[in-house]
DOSETI-590206 format. One record per residue: residue number from 1; chain; residue in three letters; x, y negated, z of N, C-alpha, C, O in turn. Coordinates in pm, whole numbers. Layout:
// DOSETI-590206
+-----+--------+--------+--------+--------+--------+--------+---------+--------+--------+--------+--------+--------+--------+--------+
| num | chaine | residu |  neast | nnorth |    nup | caeast | canorth |   caup |  ceast | cnorth |    cup |  oeast | onorth |    oup |
+-----+--------+--------+--------+--------+--------+--------+---------+--------+--------+--------+--------+--------+--------+--------+
| NUM |      A |    ALA |      X |      Y |      Z |      X |       Y |      Z |      X |      Y |      Z |      X |      Y |      Z |
...
+-----+--------+--------+--------+--------+--------+--------+---------+--------+--------+--------+--------+--------+--------+--------+
This chain:
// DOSETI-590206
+-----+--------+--------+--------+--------+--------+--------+---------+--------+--------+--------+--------+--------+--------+--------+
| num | chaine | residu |  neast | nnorth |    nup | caeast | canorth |   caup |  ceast | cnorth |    cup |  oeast | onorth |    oup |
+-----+--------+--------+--------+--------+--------+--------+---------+--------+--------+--------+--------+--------+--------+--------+
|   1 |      A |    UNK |    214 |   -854 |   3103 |    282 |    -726 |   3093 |    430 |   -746 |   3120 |    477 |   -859 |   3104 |
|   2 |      A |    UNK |    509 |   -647 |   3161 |    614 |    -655 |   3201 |    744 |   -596 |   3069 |    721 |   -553 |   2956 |
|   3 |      A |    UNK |    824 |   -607 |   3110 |    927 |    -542 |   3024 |    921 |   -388 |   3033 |    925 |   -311 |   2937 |
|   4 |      A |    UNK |    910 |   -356 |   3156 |    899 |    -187 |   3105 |    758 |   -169 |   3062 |    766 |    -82 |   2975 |
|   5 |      A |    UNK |    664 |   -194 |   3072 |    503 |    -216 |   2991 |    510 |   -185 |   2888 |    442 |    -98 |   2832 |
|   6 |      A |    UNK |    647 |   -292 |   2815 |    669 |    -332 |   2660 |    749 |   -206 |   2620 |    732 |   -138 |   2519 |
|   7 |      A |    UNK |    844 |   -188 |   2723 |    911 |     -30 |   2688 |    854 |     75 |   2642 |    885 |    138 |   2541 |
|   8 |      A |    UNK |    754 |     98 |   2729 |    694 |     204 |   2752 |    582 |    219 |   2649 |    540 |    333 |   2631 |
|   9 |      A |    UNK |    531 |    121 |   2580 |    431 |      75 |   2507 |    457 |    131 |   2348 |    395 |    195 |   2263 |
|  10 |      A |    UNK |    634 |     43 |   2373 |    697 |      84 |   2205 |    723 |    203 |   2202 |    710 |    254 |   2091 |
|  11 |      A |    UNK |    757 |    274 |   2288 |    822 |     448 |   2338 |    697 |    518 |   2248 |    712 |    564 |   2135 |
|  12 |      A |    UNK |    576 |    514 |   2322 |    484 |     577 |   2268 |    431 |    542 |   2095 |    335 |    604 |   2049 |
|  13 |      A |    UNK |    491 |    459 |   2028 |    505 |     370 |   1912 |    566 |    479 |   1822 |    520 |    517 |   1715 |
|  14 |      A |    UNK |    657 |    516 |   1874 |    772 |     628 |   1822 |    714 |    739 |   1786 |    752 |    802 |   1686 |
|  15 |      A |    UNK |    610 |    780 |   1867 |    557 |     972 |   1862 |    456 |    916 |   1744 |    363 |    834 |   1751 |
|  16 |      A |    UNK |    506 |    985 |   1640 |    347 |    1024 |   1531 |    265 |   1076 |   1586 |    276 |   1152 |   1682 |
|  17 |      A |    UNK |    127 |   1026 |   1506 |      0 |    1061 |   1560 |    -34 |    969 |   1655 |   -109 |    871 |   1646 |
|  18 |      A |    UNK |     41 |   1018 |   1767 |    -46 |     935 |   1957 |    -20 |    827 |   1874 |   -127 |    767 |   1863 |
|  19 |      A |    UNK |     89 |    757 |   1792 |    111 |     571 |   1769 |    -51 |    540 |   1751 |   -106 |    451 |   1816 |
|  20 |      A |    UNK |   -135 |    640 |   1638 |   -196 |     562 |   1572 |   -339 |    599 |   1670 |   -434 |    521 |   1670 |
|  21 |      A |    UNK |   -341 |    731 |   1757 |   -457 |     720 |   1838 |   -405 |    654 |   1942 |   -501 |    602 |   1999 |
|  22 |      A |    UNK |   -299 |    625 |   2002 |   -289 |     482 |   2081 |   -364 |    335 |   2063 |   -443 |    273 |   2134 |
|  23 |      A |    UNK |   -318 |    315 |   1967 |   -325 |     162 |   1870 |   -484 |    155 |   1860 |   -529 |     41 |   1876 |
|  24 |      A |    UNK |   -555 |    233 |   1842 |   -710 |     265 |   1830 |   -756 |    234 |   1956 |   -850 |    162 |   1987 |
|  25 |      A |    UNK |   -669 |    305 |   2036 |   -734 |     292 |   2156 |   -727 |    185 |   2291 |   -807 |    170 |   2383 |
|  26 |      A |    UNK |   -588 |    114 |   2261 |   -580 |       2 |   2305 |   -629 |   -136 |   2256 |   -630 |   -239 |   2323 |
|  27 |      A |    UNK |   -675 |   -117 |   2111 |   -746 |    -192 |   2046 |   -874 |   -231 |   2054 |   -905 |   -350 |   2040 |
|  28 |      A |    UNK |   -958 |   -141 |   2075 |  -1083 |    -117 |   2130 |  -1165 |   -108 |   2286 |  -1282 |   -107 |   2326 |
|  29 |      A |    UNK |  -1000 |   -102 |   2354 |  -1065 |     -80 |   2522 |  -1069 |   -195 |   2578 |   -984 |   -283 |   2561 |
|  30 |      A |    UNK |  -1177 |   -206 |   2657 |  -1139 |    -368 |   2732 |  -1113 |   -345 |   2852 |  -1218 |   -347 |   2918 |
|  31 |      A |    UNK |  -1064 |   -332 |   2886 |   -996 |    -285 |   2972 |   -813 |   -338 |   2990 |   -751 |   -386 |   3085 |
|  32 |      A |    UNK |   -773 |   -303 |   2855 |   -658 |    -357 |   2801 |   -604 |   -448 |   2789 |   -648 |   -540 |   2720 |
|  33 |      A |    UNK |   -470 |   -454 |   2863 |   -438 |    -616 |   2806 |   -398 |   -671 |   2714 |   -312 |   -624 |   2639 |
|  34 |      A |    UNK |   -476 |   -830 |   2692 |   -542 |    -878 |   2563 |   -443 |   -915 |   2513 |   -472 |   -973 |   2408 |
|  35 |      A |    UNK |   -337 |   -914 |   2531 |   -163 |    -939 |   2441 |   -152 |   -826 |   2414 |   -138 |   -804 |   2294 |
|  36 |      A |    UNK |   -154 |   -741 |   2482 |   -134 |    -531 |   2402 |   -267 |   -514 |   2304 |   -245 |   -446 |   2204 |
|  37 |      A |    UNK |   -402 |   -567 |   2318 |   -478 |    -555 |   2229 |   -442 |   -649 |   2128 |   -463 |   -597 |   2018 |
|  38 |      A |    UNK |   -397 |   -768 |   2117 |   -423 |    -828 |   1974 |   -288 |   -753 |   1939 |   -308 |   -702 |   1829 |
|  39 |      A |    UNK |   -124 |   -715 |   1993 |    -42 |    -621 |   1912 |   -124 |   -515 |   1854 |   -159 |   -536 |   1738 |
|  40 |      A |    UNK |   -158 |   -420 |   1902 |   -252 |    -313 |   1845 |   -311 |   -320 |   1747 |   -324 |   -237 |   1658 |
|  41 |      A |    UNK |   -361 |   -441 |   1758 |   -491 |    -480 |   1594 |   -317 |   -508 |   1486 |   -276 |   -446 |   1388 |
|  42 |      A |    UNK |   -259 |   -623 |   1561 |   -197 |    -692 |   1442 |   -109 |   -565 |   1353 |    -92 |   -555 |   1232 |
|  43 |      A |    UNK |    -56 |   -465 |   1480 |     10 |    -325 |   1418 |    -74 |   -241 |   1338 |     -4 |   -193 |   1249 |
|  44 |      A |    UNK |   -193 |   -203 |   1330 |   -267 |    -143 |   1274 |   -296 |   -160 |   1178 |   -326 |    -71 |   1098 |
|  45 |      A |    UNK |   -293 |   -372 |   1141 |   -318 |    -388 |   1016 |   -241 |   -370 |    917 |   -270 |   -346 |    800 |
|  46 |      A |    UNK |    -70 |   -391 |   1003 |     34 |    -385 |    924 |    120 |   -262 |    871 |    222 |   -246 |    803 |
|  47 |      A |    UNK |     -7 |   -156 |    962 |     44 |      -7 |    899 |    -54 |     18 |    774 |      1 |     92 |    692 |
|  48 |      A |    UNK |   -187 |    -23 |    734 |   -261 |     -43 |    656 |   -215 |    -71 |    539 |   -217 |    -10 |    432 |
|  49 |      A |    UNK |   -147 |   -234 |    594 |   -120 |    -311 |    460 |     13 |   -173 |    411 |      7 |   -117 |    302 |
|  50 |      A |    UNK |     91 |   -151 |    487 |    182 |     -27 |    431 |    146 |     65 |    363 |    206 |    100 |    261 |
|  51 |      A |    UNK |     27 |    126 |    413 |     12 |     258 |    335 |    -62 |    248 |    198 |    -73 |    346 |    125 |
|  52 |      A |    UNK |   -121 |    110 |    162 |   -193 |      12 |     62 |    -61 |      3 |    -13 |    -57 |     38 |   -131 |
|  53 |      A |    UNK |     29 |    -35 |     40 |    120 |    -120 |    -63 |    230 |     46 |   -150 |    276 |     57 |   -264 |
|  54 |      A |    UNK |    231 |    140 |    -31 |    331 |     259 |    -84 |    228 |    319 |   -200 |    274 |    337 |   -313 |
|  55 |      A |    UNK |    120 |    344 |   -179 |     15 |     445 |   -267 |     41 |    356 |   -416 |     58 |    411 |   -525 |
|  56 |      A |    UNK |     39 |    210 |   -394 |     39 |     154 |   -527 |    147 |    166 |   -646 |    134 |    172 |   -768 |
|  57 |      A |    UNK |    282 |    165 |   -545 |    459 |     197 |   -627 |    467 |    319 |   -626 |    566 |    363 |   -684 |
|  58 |      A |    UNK |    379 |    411 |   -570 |    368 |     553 |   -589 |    347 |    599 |   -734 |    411 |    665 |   -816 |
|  59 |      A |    UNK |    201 |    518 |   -729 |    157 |     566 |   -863 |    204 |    449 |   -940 |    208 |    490 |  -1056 |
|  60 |      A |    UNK |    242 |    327 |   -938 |    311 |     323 |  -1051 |    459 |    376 |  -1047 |    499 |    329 |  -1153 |
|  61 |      A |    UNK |    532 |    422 |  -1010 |    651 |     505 |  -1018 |    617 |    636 |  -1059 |    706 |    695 |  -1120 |
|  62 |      A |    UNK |    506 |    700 |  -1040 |    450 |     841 |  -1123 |    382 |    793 |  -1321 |    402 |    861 |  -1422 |
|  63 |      A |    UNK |    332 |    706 |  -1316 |    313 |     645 |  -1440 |    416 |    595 |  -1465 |    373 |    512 |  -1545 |
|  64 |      A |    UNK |    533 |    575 |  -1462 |    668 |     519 |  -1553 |    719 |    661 |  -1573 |    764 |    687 |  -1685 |
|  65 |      A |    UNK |    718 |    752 |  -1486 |    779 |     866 |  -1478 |    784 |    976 |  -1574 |    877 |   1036 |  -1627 |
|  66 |      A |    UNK |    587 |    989 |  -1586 |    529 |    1079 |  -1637 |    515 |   1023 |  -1803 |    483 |   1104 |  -1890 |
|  67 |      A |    UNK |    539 |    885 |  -1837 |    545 |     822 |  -1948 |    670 |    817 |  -2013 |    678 |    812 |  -2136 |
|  68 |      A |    UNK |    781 |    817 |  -1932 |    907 |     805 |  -1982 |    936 |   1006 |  -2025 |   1031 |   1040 |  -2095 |
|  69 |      A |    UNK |    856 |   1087 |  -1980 |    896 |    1237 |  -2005 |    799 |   1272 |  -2087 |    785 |   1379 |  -2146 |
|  70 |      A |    UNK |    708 |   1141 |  -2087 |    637 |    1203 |  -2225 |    628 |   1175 |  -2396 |    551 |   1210 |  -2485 |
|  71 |      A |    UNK |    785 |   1069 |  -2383 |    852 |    1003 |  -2495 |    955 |   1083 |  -2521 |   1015 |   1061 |  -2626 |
|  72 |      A |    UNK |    998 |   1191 |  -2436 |   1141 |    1248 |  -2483 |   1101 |   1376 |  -2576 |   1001 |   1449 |  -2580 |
|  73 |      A |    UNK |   1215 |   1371 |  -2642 |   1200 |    1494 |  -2729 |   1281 |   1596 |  -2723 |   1401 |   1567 |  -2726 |
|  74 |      A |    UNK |   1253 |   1710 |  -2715 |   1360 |    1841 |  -2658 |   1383 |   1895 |  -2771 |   1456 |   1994 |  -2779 |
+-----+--------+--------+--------+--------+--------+--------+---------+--------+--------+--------+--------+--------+--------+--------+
């Protein structure tokens, strides 16, 4: 792949949504080249491991939250 390949690749990286039906779809096509497919997988996993890791400080930041307002006294 070339440098504008890589440009053009990350460009579409940027737009929500297409990133993640991109990434699906360069992941899965064979067709694709196999350096843009293993990025695809390795990005996909690492948006995973993200949305795994936010849901968890979510809710524990809603359980410190909802515990600390349910010690106060008005």
């Amino acid at each position: 792949m070339t440098l504008g390949d890589w440009m053009i690749t990350l460009l579409l990286l940027f737009i929500p949504i297409v990133n993640i039906v991109m990434l699906i779809i360069w992941s899965v096509d064979s067709s694709t080249n196999e350096n843009k497919k293993h990025f695809a997988w390795a990005y996909l996993i690492y948006m995973a491991i993200g949305v795994v890791v936010s849901i968890i400080f979510s809710s524990i930041l809603i359980s410190v939250i909802l515990a600390a307002m349910s010690s106060m006294n008005y």
